[in-house]
KOLVOBA-236459 format. One record per residue (C-alpha): residue number from 1; residue in one letter; x, y, z. Coordinates in steps of 0.2 Angstrom, whole numbers, m for minus. Example, Ala and Ser with C-alpha at 12.3 -4.5 7.8 and 13.67 -1.06 7.14 Angstrom:
<pts>
<pt 1,A,<62,m22,39>>,
<pt 2,S,<68,m5,36>>,
</pts>
This chain:
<pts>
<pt 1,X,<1175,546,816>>,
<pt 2,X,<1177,554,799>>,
<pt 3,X,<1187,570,795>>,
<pt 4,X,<1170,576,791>>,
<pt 5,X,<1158,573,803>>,
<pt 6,X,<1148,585,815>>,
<pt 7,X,<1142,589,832>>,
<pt 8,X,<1127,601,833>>,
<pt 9,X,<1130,612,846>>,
<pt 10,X,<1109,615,850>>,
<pt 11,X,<1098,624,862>>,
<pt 12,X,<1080,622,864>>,
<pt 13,X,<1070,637,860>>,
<pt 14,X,<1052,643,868>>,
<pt 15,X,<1042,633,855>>,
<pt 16,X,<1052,618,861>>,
<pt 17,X,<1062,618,844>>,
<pt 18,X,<1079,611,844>>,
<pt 19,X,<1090,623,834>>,
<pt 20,X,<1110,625,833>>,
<pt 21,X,<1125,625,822>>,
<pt 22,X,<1137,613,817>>,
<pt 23,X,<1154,611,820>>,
<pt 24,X,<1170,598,816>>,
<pt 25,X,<1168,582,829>>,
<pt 26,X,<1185,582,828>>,
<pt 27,X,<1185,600,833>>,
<pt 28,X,<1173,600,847>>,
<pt 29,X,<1185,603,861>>,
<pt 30,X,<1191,618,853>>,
<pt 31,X,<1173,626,855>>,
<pt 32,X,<1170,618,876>>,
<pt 33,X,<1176,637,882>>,
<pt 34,X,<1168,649,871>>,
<pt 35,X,<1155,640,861>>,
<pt 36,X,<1148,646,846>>,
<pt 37,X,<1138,661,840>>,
<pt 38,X,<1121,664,843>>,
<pt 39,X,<1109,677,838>>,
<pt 40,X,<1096,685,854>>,
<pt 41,X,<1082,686,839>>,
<pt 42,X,<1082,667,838>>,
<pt 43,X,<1072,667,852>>,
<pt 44,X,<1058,673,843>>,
<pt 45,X,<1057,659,831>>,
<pt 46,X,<1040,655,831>>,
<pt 47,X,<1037,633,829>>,
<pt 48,X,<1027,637,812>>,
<pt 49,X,<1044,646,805>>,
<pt 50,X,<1042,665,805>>,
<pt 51,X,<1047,677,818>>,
<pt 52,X,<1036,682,831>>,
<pt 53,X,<1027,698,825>>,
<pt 54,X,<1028,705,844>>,
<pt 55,X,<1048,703,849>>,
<pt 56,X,<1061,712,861>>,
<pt 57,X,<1073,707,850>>,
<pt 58,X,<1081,715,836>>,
<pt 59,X,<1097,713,822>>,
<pt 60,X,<1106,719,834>>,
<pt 61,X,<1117,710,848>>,
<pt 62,X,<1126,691,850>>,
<pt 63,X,<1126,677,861>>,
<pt 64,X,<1136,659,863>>,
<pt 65,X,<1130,645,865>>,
<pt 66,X,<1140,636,878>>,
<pt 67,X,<1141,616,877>>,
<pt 68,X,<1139,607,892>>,
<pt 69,X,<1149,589,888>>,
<pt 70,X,<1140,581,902>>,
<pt 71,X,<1127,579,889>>,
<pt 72,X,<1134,574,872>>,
<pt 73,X,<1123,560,863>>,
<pt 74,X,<1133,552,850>>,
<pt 75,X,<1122,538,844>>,
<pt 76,X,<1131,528,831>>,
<pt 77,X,<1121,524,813>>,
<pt 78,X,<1119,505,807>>,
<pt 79,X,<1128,501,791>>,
<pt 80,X,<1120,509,776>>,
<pt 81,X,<1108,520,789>>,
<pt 82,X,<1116,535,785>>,
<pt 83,X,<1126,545,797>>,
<pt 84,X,<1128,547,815>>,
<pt 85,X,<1118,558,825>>,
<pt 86,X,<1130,570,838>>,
<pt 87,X,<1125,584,848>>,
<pt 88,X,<1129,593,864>>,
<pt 89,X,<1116,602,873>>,
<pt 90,X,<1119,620,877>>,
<pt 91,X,<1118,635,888>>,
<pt 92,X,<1114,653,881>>,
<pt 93,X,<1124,665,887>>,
<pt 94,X,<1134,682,885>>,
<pt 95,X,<1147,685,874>>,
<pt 96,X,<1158,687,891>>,
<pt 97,X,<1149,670,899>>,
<pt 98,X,<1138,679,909>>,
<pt 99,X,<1121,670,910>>,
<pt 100,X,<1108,676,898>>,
<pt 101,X,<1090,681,906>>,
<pt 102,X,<1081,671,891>>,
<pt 103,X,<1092,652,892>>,
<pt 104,X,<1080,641,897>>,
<pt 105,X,<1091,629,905>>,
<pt 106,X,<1097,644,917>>,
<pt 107,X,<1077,646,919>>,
<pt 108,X,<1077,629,927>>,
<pt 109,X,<1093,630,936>>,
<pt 110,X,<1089,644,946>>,
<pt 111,X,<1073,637,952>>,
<pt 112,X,<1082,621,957>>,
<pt 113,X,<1095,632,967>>,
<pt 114,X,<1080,640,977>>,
<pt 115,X,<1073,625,980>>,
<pt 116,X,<1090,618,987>>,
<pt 117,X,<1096,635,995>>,
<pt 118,X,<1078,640,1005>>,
<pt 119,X,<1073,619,1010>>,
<pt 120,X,<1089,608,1008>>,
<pt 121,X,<1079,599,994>>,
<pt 122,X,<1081,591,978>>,
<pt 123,X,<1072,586,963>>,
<pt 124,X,<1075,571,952>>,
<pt 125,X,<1063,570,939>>,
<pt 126,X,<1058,563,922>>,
<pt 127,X,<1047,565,907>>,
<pt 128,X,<1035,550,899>>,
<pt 129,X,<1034,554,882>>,
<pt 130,X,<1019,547,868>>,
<pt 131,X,<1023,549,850>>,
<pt 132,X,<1014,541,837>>,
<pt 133,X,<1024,534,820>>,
<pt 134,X,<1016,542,804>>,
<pt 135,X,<1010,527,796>>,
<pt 136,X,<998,523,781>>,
<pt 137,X,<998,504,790>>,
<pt 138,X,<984,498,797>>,
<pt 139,X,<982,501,815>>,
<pt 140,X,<985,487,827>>,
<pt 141,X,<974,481,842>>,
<pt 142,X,<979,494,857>>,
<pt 143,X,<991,490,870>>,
<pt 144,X,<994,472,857>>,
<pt 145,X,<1011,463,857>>,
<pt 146,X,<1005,463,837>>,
<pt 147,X,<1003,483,839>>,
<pt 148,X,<1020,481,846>>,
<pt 149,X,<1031,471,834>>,
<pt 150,X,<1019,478,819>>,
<pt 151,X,<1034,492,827>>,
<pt 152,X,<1049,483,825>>,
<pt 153,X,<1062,485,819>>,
<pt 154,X,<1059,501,824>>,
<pt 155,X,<1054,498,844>>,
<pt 156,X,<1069,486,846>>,
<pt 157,X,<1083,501,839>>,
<pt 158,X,<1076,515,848>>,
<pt 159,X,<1077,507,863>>,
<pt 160,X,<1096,502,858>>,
<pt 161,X,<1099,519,853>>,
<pt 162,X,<1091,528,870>>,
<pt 163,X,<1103,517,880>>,
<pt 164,X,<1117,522,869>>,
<pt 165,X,<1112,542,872>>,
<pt 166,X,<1114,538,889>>,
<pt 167,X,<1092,540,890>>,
<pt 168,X,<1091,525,900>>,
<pt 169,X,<1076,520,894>>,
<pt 170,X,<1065,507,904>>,
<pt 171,X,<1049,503,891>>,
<pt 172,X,<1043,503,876>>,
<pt 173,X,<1024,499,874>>,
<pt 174,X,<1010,501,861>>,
<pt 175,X,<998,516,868>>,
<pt 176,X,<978,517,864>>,
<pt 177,X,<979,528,848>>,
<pt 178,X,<984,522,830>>,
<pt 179,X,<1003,518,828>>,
<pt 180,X,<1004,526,847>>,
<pt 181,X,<1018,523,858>>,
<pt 182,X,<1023,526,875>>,
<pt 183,X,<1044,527,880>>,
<pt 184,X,<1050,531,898>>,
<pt 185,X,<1063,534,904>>,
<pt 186,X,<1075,534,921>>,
<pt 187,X,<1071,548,933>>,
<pt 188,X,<1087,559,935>>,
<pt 189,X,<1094,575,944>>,
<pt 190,X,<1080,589,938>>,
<pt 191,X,<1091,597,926>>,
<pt 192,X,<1096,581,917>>,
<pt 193,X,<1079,575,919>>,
<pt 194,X,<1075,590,905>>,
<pt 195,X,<1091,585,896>>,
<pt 196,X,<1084,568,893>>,
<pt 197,X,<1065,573,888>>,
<pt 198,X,<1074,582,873>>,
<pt 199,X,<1087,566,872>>,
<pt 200,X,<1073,556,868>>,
<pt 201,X,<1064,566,856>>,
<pt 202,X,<1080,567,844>>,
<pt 203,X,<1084,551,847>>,
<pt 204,X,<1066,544,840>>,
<pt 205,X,<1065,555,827>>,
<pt 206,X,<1082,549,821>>,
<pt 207,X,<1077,532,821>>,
<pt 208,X,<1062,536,814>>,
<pt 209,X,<1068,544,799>>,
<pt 210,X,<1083,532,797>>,
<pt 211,X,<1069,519,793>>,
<pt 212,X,<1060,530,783>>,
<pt 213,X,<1047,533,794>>,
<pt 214,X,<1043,551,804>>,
<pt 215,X,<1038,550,823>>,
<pt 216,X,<1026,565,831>>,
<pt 217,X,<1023,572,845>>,
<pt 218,X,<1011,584,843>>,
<pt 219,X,<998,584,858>>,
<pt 220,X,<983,579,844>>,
<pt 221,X,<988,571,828>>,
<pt 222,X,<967,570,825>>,
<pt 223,X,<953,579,836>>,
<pt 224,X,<944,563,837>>,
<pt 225,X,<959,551,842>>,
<pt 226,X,<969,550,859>>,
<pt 227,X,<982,565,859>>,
<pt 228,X,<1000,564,867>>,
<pt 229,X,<1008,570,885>>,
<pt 230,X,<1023,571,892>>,
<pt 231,X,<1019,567,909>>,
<pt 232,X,<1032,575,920>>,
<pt 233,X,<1037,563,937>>,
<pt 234,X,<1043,574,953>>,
<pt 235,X,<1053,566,968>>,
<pt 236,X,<1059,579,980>>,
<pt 237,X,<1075,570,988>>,
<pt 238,X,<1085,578,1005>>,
<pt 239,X,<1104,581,1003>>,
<pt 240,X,<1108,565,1007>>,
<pt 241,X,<1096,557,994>>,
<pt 242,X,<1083,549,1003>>,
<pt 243,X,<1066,552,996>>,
<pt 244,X,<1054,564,1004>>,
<pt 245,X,<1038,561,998>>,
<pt 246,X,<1031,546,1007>>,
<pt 247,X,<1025,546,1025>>,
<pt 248,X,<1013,530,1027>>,
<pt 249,X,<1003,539,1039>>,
<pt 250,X,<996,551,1028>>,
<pt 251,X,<981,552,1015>>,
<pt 252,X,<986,544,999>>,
<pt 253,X,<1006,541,1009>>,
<pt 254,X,<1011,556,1003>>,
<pt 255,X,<1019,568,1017>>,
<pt 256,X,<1016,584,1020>>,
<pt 257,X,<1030,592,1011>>,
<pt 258,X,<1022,583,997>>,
<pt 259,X,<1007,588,999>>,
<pt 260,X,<1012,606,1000>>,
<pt 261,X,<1022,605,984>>,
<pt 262,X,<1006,599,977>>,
<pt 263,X,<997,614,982>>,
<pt 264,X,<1006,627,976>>,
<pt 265,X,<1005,617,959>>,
<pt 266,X,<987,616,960>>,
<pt 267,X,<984,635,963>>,
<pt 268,X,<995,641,948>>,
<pt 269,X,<987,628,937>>,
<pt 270,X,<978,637,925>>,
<pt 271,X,<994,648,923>>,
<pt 272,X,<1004,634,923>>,
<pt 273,X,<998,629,908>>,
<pt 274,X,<1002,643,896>>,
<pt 275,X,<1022,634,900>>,
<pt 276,X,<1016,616,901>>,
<pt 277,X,<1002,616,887>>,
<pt 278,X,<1007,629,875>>,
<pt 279,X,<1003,625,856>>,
<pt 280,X,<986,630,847>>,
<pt 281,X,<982,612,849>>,
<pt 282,X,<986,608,866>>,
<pt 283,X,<969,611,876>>,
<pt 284,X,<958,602,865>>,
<pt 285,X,<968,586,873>>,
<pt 286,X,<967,590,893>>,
<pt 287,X,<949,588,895>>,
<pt 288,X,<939,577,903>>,
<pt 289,X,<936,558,896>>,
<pt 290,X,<953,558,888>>,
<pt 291,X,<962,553,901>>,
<pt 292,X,<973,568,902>>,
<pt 293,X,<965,580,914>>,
<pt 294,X,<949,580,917>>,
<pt 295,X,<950,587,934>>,
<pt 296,X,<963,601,944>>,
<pt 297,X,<964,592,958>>,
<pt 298,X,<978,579,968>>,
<pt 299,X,<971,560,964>>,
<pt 300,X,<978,545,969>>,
<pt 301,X,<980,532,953>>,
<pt 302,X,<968,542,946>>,
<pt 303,X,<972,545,927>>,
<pt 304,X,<961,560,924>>,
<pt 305,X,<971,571,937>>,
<pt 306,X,<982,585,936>>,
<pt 307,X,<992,580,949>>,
<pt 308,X,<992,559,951>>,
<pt 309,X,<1000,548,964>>,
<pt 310,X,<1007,533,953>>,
<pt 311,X,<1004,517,963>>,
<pt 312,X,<1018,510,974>>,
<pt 313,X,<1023,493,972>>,
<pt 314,X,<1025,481,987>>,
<pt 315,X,<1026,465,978>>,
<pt 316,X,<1043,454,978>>,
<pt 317,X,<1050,466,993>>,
<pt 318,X,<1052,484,984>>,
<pt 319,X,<1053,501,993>>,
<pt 320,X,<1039,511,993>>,
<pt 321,X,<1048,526,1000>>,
<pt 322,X,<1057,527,984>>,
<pt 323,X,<1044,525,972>>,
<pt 324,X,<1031,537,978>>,
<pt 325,X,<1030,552,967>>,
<pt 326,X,<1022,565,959>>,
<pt 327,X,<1014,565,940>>,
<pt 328,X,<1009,580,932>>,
<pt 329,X,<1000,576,916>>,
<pt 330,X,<995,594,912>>,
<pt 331,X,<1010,596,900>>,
<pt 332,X,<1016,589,880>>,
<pt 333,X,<1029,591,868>>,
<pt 334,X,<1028,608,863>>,
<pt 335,X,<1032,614,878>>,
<pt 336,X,<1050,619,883>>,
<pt 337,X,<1055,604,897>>,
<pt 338,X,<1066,617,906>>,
<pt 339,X,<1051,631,907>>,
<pt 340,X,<1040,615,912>>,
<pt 341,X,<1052,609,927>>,
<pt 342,X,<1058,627,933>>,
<pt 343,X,<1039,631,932>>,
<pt 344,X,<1035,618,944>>,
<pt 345,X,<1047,618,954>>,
<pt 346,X,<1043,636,957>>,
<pt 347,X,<1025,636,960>>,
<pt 348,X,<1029,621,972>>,
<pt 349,X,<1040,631,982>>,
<pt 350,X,<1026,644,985>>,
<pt 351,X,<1018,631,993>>,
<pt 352,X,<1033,625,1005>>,
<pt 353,X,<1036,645,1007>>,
<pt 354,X,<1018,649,1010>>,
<pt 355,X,<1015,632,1022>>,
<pt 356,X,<999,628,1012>>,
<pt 357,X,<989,614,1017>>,
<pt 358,X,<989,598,1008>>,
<pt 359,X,<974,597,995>>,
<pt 360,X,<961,585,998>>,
<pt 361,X,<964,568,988>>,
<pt 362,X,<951,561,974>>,
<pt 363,X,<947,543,974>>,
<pt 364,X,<932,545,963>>,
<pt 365,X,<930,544,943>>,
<pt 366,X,<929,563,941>>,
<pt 367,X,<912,560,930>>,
<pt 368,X,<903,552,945>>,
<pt 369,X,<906,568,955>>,
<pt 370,X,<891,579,961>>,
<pt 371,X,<891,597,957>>,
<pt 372,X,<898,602,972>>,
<pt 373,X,<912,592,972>>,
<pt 374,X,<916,594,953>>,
<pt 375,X,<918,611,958>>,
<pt 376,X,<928,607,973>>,
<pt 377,X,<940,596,963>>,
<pt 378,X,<940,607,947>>,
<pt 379,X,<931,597,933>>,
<pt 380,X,<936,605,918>>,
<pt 381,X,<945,619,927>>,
<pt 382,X,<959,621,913>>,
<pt 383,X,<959,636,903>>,
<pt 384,X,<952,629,886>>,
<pt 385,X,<963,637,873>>,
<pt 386,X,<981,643,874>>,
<pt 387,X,<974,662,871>>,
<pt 388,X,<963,657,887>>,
<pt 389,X,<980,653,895>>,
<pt 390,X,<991,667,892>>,
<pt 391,X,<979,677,898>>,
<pt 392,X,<977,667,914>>,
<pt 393,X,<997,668,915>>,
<pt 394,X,<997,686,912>>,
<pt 395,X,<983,690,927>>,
<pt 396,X,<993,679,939>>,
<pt 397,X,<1007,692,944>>,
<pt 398,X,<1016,678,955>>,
<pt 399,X,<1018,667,939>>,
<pt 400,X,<1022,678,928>>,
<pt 401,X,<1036,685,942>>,
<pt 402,X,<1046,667,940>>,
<pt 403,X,<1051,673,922>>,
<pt 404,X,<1063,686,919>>,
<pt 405,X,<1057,701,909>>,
<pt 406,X,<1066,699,893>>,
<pt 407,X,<1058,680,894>>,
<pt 408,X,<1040,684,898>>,
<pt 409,X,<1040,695,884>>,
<pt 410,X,<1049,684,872>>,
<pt 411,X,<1039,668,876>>,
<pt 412,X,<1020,675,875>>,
<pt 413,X,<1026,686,859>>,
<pt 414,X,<1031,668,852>>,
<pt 415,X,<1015,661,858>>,
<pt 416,X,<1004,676,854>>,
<pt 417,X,<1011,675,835>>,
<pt 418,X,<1004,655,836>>,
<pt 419,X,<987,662,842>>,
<pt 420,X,<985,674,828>>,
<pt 421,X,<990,660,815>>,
<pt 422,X,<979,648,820>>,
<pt 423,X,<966,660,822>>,
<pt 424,X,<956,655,806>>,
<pt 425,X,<962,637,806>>,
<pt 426,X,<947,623,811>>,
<pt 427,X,<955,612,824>>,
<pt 428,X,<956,597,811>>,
<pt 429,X,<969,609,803>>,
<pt 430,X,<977,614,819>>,
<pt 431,X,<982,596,822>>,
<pt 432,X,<989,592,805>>,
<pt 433,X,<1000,607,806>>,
<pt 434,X,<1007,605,822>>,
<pt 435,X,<1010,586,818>>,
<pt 436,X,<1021,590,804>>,
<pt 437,X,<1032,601,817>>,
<pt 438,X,<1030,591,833>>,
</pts>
């Protein structure tokens, strides 16, 4: 370490922008107690760089953001690669340390402390990002080991890097769309699940950039190409770590906790994805025949589900108890991953609080459905643009009641602001702008 390196101290804002300042490595102990200073109208920085037109915020007041040392990345340049990429994830909170009603770490935290208080539960969770490298290359066969080394060395160091960040990443594997690639990662505790979805972001960018390349995330890079998901994975574990979900007597083996964790997800859907789907471009992906979300329902290995049960391996003696999960594929990278998870967790707890019943499970390619059971299942049933979806979160009073005043407020005048931008942009230009900031 140089006398003059840094270590961003960052938080992730509601448009899902990493933003910080900078301080000494060498000095970052001196800043674990107190932080640095933070300004509240921060939070109304809207992704396209202006602040939000609608915003409780003012000049006035200051915050800290607090670093959390549990998740300091320090991921180490290749010679004549420029210089090492250091941060620390942050809480936002008070001058005095109290926690601050808009921090969306304390969002998530406080939904996972019902969760454990009300049920003994616990979540462990991760994020399955796809990106797509910018690239004037030709585009490689889909899913190819050429599309994949066409990647290196690119594919090869972001994996390196990820394990150095602590990520623990388990693939890396060429996607259907051009210079598409797919990267999960290791599940973890529900709050370092989040951590890592923003881990891995960085980290492939930095890599990206280091080789002079720029990787996106943006949920549709072009209206006619496959777009992007984050694809959130849910596990709800007991206090002693054994897994929850899987009861081989049931439909699909999913238990009835499960089941009515599913349920509660299912009936906020449409204002679920004001949190999980939240840019201008964001809907034109979760329709049906992208294999995104072509239906509301709770399907099993069924890739056009909201809610999917992934496949549970048998072969060469593994556990399926460990391996059953939920996959919510309503959500992308410009959503927040601590409003995504602390949103889940909290309409799922409506549904262990309210003992709803386990939804029926789909079996059948949503576009071979009758009309009756499209409507059953919810064929198309997400709202179909992020104005559509605000409003469906501001008629659902129970959603909208998981979010602190001061956030609610904050977030749709973030999101509104976005709206009105793109208001007279044709959805070709949507894409391209939100591929430059995503």
């Amino acid at each position: 370490m140089s006398a003059t390196d840094l270590v961003a101290l960052v938080c992730c804002d509601l448009g899902a922008i990493v933003r910080g300042r900078s301080v000494f490595a060498s000095e970052l102990g001196e800043h674990l107690a107190a932080g640095v200073g933070w300004v509240p109208a921060n939070h109304s920085l809207t992704p396209l760089g202006t602040l939000a037109e609608s915003t409780p915020f003012s000049s006035v007041g200051d915050l800290r953001l607090l670093p959390d040392i549990e998740t300091h990345v320090r991921v180490e340049a290749a010679p004549g690669h420029g210089e090492t990429l250091d941060f620390v994830l942050c809480d936002i909170v008070e001058t005095d340390g109290a926690p601050w009603p808009c921090c969306p770490r304390q969002f998530l935290r406080e939904a996972l402390e019902a969760l454990t208080s009300e049920f003994g539960v616990s979540l462990r969770s991760s994020f399955e990002h796809e990106f797509q490298l910018l690239s004037d290359a030709p585009a490689r066969a889909p899913f190819s080991l050429e599309a994949q080394r066409g990647a290196e060395p690119f594919a090869g160091q972001v994996m390196a890097a990820l394990a150095q960040a602590g990520a623990q990443p388990e693939r890396f594997f060429p996607e259907y769309a051009p210079h598409q690639f797919e990267l999960p990662v290791a599940a973890a505790s529900a709050l370092a699940g989040a951590d890592r979805s923003i881990v891995l972001k960085e980290v492939v960018r930095e890599v990206a950039r280091r080789q002079g390349l720029r990787a996106s995330f943006a949920p549709l890079l072009d209206p006619d190409w496959p777009g992007n998901g984050a694809h959130v994975h849910l596990n709800l574990i007991d206090a002693d770590g054994r897994p929850l979900l899987y009861d081989p007597h049931r439909p699909a083996q999913l238990s009835e906790l499960g089941g009515r964790f599913a349920a509660g997800i299912l009936r906020r859907a449409r204002a679920l994805s004001a949190l999980t789907a939240p840019s201008p471009a964001s809907a034109a992906r979760l329709v049906p025949h992208r294999w995104s979300v072509g239906a509301v329902c709770l399907a099993e290995r069924n890739r056009e589900a909201l809610l999917r049960i992934p496949p549970v391996v048998t072969l060469g003696g593994a556990d399926p108890a460990s391996q059953l999960r939920l996959e919510y594929r309503g959500a992308d990278a410009t959503a927040n991953p601590y409003l995504v998870l602390g949103a889940l967790v909290r309409a799922g707890l409506e549904g262990l609080r309210q003992e709803l019943a386990p939804p029926s499970v789909l079996r059948d390619d949503p576009s071979h459905l009758d009309d009756a059971d499209a409507t059953r299942f919810g064929v198309g049933g997400l709202p179909d643009s992020l104005e559509s979806s605000l409003q469906a979160l501001d008629e659902d009073d129970a959603a909208r009641g998981w979010m602190a005043p001061l956030l609610y407020e904050a977030y749709v005048g973030v999101k509104r602001s976005e709206v009105d931008a793109a208001r007279d942009w044709d959805l070709g230009e949507v894409c391209r702008r939100y591929a430059q900031i995503y």
